[in-house]
N, C-alpha and C positions, 0 to 999 in steps of 0.2 A: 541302493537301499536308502529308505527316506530315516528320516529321523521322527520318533514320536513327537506329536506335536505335543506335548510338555515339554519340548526341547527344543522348539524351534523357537526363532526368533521373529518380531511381529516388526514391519515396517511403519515409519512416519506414518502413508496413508491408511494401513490396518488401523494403528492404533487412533487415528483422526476420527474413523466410524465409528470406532465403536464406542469411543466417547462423544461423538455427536458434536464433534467442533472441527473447524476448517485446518488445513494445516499446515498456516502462516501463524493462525490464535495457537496454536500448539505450541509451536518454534516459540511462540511469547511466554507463554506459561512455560515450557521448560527453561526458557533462559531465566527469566525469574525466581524460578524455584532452583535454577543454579543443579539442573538435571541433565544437560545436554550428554548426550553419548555421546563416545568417537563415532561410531560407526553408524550410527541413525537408524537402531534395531533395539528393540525392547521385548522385553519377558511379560507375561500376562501378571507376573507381582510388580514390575515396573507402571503397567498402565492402572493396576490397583492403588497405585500409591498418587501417579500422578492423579486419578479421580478425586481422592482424597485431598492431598495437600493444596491440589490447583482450585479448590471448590466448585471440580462441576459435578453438579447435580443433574437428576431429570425428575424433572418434577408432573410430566403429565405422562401418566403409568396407563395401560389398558386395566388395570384392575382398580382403578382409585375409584372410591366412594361415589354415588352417585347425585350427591349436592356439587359433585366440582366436578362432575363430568359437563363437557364444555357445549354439547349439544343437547341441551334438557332445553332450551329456549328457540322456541319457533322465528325465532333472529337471530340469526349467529352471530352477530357482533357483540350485541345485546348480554346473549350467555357468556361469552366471551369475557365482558368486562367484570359481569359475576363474578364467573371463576375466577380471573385474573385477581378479583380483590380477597375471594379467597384463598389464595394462593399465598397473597403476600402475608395474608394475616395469621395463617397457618405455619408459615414458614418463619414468622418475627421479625421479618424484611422491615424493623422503622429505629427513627432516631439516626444511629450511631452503627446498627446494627447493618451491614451490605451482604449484597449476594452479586455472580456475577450478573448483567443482564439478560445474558446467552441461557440461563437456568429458566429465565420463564416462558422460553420457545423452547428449548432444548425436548423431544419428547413428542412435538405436536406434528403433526399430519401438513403437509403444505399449504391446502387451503386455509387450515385454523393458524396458520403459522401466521397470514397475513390480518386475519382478523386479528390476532394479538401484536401483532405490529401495530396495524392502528389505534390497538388498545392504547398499550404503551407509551406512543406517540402522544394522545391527547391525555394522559395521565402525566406526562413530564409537562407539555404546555401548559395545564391548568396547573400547574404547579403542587399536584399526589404524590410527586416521584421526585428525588432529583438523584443525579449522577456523580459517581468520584472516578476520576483517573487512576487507576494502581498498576504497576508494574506489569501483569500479567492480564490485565486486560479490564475494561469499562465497567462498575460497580454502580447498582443502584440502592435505593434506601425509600420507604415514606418519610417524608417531610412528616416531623411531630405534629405540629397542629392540624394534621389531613387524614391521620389517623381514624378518627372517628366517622369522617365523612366516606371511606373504605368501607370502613363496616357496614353504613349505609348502603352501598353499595353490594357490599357481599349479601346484604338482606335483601335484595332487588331496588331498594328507592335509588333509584337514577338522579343525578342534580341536573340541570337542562344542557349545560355543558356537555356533558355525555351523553346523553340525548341527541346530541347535534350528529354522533358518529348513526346513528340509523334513523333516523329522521328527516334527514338531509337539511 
C-alpha cells in the first residue's frame, strides 16, 4: 500500500526540478539557508519555502505578456536582449537591489537559454550587469549609471556594443 502523495517525501533530484536548479546549487542554497535535512527528503511546503527564502524565481512563464515574450523579434538574440532588459527593469534588478543570476534563464526553453547567455555575457563585459558573490550562490545587479541605457534597450534602441551579439 502506497502512501498519498501528500505524504510522501520528495528527493534532492525531485526537488532540483522542480525548482529548475542543479543539485550541487541546491546543496548551496540549503547549507546557506542552514536547511539541510538528515535524510535528503523534503515535503512540497519544504520546497515552498526553500523557493522563497532561496530567491529562486522564474521569471519566463508560458503566459507572460507579449512585450517580453522573447520571440516577437525576427532575431532571437536581438529579442532576447529586449526581454532581457525588460526583465531586469521589471523585476528592479539595480543599484543595491540583486537577484540570483540563475532567475533570468530559469524558465527558458534551451535554445533561448543560450541566446540569454550570450545576452548576459555581453551585458556584464560592457559593464550593464555586475556580479556579487553570496553564500547561496552568484547574484547580479544593474550597475546605477546603466540603468537608463536598459531601458533604451527594453525600447529596442540597441547601442552598437550589442549590436555586435547579431551583427557579427
Amino acid at each position: 500500500m502506497s502512501l498519498p502523495s501528500q505524504f510522501q517525501r520528495l528527493t534532492l533530484s525531485e526537488v532540483s526540478l522542480r525548482l529548475g536548479i542543479h543539485p550541487f546549487d541546491l546543496i548551496r542554497v540549503l547549507v546557506a539557508l542552514d536547511e539541510m535535512p538528515d535524510d535528503l527528503t523534503f515535503s512540497e511546503e519544504d520546497v515552498d519555502r526553500i523557493r522563497e527564502r532561496g530567491g529562486l524565481e522564474t521569471w519566463w512563464i508560458d503566459d507572460a505578456p507579449a512585450e517580453q515574450v522573447r520571440h516577437d523579434d525576427p532575431v532571437p538574440v536581438r529579442g532576447m536582449a529586449r526581454a532581457m532588459a525588460m526583465q531586469l527593469i521589471a523585476h528592479k534588478v539595480l543599484g543595491r537591489a540583486t537577484t540570483r543570476l540563475d532567475n533570468l534563464i530559469r524558465g527558458l526553453e534551451p535554445e533561448s537559454q543560450v541566446y540569454a547567455r550570450n545576452v548576459l555575457s555581453k551585458m556584464l563585459q560592457e559593464g550593464y550587469l555586475q556580479t556579487f558573490n553570496t553564500p547561496s550562490g552568484l547574484n547580479i545587479s544593474v550597475v546605477s549609471n546603466r540603468a537608463e541605457d536598459l531601458r533604451r534597450i527594453a525600447g529596442g534602441d540597441y547601442p552598437r556594443e550589442m549590436k555586435a551579439l547579431w551583427e557579427g
